[in-house]
C-alpha positions as CSV (number, residue, x, y, z in Angstrom):
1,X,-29.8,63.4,40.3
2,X,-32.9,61.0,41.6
3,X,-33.3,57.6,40.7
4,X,-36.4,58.9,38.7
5,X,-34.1,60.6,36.8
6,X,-31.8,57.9,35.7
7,X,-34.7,56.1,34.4
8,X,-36.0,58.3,32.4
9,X,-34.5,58.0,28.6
10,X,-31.7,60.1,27.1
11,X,-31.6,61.2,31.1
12,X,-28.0,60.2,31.5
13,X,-25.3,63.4,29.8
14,X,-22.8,60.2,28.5
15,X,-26.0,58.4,26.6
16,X,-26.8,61.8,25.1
17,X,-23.4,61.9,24.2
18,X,-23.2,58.7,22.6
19,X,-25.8,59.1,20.8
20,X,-24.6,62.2,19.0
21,X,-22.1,60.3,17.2
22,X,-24.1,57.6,15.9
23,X,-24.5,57.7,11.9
24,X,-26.8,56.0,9.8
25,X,-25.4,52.7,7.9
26,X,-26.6,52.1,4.0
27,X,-28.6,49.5,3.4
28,X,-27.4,46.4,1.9
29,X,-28.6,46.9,-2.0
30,X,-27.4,50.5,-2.1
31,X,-23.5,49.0,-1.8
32,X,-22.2,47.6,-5.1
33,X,-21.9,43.9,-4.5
34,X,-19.0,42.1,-6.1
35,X,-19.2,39.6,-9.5
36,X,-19.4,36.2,-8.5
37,X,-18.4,33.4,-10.6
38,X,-16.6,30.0,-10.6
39,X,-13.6,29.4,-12.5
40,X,-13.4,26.0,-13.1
41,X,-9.4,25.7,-14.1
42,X,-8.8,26.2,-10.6
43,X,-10.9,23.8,-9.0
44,X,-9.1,20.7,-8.2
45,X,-11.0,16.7,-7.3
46,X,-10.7,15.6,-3.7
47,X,-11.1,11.7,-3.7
48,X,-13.7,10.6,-1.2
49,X,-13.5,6.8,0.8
50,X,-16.7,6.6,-1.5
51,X,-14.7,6.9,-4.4
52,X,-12.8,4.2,-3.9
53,X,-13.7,1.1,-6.2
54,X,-13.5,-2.0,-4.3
55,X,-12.8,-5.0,-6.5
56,X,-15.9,-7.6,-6.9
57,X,-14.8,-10.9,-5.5
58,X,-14.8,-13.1,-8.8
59,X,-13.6,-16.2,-6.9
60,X,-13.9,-18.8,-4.3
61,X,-11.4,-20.5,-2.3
62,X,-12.0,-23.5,-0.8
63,X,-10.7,-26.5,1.3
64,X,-11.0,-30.0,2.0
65,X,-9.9,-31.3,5.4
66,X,-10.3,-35.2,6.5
67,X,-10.3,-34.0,10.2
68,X,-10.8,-37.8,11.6
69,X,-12.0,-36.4,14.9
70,X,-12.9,-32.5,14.8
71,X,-13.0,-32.6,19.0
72,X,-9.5,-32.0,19.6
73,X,-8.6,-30.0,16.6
74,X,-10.8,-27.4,17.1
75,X,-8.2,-24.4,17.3
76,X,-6.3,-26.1,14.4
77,X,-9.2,-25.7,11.8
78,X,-10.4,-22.4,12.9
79,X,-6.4,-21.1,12.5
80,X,-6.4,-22.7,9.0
81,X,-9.9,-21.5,8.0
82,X,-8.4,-17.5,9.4
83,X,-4.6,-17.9,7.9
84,X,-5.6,-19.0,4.3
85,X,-9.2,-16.7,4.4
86,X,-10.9,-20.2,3.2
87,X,-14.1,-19.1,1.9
88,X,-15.6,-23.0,2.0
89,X,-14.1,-25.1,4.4
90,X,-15.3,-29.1,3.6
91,X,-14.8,-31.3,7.0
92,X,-15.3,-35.0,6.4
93,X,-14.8,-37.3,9.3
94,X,-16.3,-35.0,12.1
95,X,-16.9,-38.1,14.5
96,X,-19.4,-35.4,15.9
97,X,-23.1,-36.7,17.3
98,X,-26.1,-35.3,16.3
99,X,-26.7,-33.0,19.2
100,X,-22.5,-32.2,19.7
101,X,-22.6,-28.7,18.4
102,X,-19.7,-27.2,20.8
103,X,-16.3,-28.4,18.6
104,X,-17.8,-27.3,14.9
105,X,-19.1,-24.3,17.1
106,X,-15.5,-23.5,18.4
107,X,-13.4,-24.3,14.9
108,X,-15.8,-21.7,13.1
109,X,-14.5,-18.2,12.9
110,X,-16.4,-15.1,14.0
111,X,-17.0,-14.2,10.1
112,X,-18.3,-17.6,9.2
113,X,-21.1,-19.8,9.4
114,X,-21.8,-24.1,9.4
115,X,-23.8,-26.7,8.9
116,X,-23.7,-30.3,10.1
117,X,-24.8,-33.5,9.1
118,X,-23.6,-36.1,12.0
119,X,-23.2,-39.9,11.1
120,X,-26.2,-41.2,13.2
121,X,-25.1,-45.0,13.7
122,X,-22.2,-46.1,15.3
123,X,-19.0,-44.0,15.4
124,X,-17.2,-42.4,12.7
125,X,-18.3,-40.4,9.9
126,X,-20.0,-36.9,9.6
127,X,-19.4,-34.0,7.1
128,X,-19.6,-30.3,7.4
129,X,-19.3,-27.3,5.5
130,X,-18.1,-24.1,7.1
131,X,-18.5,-21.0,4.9
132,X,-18.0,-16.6,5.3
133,X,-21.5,-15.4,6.2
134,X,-21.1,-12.8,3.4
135,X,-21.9,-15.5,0.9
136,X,-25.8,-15.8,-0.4
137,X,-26.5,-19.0,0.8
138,X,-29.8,-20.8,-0.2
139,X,-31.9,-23.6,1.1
140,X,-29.9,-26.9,1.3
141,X,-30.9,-30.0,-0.3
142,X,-31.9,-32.8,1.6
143,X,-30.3,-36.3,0.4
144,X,-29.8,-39.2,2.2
145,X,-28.1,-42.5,1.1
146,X,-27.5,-45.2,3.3
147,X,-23.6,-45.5,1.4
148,X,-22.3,-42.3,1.6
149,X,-23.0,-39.0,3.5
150,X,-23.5,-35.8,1.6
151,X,-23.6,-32.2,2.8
152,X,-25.2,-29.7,0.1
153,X,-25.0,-26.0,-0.2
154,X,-25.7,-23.2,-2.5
155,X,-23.1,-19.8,-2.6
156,X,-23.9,-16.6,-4.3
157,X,-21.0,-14.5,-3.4
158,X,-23.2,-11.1,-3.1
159,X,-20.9,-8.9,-6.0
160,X,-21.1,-11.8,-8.2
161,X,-22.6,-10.6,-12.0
162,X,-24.9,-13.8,-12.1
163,X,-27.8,-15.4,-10.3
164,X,-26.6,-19.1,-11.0
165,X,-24.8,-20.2,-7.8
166,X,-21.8,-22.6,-7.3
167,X,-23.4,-25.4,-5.5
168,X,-20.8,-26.9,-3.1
169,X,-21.5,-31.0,-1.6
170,X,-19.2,-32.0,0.9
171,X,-19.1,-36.1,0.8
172,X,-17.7,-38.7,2.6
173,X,-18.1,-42.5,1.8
174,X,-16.9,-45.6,4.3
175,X,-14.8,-48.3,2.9
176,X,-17.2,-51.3,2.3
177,X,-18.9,-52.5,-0.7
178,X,-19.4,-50.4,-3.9
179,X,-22.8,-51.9,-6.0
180,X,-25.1,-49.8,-4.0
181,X,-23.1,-46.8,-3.9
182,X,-22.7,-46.3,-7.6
183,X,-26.3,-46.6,-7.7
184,X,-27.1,-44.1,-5.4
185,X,-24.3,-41.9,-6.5
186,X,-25.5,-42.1,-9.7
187,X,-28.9,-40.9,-9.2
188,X,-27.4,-38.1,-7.2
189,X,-25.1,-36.5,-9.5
190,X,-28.0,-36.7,-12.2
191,X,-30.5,-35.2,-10.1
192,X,-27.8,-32.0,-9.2
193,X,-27.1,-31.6,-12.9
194,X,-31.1,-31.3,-13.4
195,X,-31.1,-28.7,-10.6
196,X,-28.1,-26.1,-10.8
197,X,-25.1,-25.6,-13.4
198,X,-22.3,-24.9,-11.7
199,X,-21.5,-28.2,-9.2
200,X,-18.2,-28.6,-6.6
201,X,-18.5,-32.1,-4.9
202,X,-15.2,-32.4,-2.4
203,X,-15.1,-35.2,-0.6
204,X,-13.1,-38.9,0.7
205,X,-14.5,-41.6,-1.4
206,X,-12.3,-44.0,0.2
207,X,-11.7,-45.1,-3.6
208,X,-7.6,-45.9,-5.3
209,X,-8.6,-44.0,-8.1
210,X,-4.5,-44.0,-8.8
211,X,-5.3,-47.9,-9.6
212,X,-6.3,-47.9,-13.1
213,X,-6.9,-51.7,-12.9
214,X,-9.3,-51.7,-9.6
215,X,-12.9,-52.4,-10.7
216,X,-14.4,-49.9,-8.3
217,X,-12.3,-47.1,-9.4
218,X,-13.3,-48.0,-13.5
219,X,-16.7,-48.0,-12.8
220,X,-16.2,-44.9,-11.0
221,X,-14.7,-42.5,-13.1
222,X,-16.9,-44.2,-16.0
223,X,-19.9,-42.9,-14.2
224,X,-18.2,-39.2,-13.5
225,X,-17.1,-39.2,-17.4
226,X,-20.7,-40.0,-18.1
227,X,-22.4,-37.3,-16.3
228,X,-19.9,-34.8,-17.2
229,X,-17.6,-34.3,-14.1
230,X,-14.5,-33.3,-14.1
231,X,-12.1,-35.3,-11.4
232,X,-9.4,-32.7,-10.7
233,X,-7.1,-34.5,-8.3
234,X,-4.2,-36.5,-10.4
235,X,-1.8,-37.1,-6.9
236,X,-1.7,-39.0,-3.6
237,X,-3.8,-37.5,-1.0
238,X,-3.2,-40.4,1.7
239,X,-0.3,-41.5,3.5
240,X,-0.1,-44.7,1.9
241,X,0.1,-42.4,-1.6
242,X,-3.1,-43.4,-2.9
243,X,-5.6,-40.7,-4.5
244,X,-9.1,-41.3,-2.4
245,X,-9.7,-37.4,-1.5
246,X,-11.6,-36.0,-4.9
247,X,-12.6,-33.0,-6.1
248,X,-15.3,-32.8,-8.8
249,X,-16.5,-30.0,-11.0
250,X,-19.0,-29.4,-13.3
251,X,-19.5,-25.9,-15.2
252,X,-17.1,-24.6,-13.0
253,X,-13.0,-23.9,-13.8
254,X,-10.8,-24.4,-11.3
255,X,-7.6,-21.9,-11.1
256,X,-5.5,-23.6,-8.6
257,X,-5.7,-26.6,-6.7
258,X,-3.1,-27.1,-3.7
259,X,-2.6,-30.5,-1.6
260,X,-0.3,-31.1,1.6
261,X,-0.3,-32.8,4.5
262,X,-0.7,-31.5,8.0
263,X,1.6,-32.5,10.2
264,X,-0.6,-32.3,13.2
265,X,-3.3,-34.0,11.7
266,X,-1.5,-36.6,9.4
267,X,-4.1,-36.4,6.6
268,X,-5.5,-34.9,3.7
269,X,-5.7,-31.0,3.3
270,X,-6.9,-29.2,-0.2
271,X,-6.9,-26.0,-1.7
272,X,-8.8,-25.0,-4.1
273,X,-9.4,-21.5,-5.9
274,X,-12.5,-21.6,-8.4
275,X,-13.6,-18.7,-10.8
């Protein structure tokens, strides 16, 4: 047999071959196709990770820490702030300058955020606020008294069912003389009750307000009665067992409220959860 030959079809006696037994297959719509149907008694619900309902966070926890010095405790804070999941974290005392960004850098967390208001005169002072980053936070308000240092911030915790935030003012005030500061304080609780309903102020106001007979602490808690503040703390918060670490609240109700002393930092720590 020549090539020629093998090219040539049906050339080849075992293609012949094979060919002879080949049959024709029916087409597809001549077969009888079977009854399709779902029977729904015998389907069962798989449960997807989207299926899952996660809880809305319906409240804030929060802390007050007189840190005297946030330089060395650095590691301290941040190990608080991770251990307790502290939503706010309220520093007064930072003894941080205005362009000293390293030790509030290294106490914040990887999941929060801060802000910083240094004491620009002399040593001493300076309040902070360091919060989760999954809070709503707002433009802060700018206030400036020459008695007492204030840090304000507005938190919208994203799954909350309202668009009136908890506005949160970390405060601390010096020890000197009081005439000016009731004034200013004054016009600065009015002016935050104009703005915003719900109001936190947490803070060392360097005022006894366990003695009922001081004249600073009467005019005081008249002028938080008057404006409708609530002043939570009702026990020591210093070493010497006097009550100068205050948390106010307006609007807002406060679930628990939790105060120790650290014995690394021999000073004031508070714990607040607010709905």
């Amino acid at each position: 047999m020549s090539y020629t030959d093998l090219c040539r079809p049906n050339s080849h006696p075992g293609i012949q071959g094979i060919q002879g037994q080949i049959k024709s297959v029916p087409r597809l719509s001549t077969l009888t196709r079977p009854t399709r149907g779902i029977i729904r008694s015998n389907l069962i619900t798989i449960k997807t990770s989207s299926d899952k309902q996660i809880p809305p966070q319906t409240q804030l926890t929060l802390a007050l820490l007189n840190i005297r010095s946030l330089s060395n405790k650095t590691a301290l804070v941040n190990e608080i702030i991770t251990d307790n999941h502290i939503d706010v974290m309220c520093l007064t005392e930072t003894w941080l300058k205005p362009a000293e960004y390293l030790p509030l850098n290294e106490s914040t967390p990887p999941s929060h955020l801060n802000y910083h208001v240094p004491h620009h005169t002399g040593r001493g002072g300076g309040v902070a606020t360091i919060y989760q980053s999954s809070l709503l936070t707002s433009p802060k308000l700018t206030h400036k008294f020459r008695s007492f240092e204030v840090l304000v911030l507005h938190f919208l915790p994203p799954d909350w069912k309202t668009n009136q935030p908890v506005t949160v003012v970390t405060l601390y005030r010096p020890p000197g003389p009081y005439t000016e500061f009731l004034e200013g304080f004054s016009d600065f609780l009015s002016t935050l009750t104009i703005q915003t309903e719900k109001i936190l102020i947490l803070g060392d106001f360097n005022i006894h307000m366990d003695n009922v007979n001081d004249c600073l602490t009467i005019a005081s808690q008249s002028l938080i009665d008057h404006v409708g503040f609530c002043q939570n703390v009702n026990s020591p918060t210093h070493r010497d067992k006097h009550t100068i670490d205050l948390v106010l609240s307006y609007g807002i109700s406060i679930e628990q409220l939790t105060i120790s002393f650290s014995e690394h930092l021999n000073t004031l720590w508070e714990y607040t959860k607010i709905f």
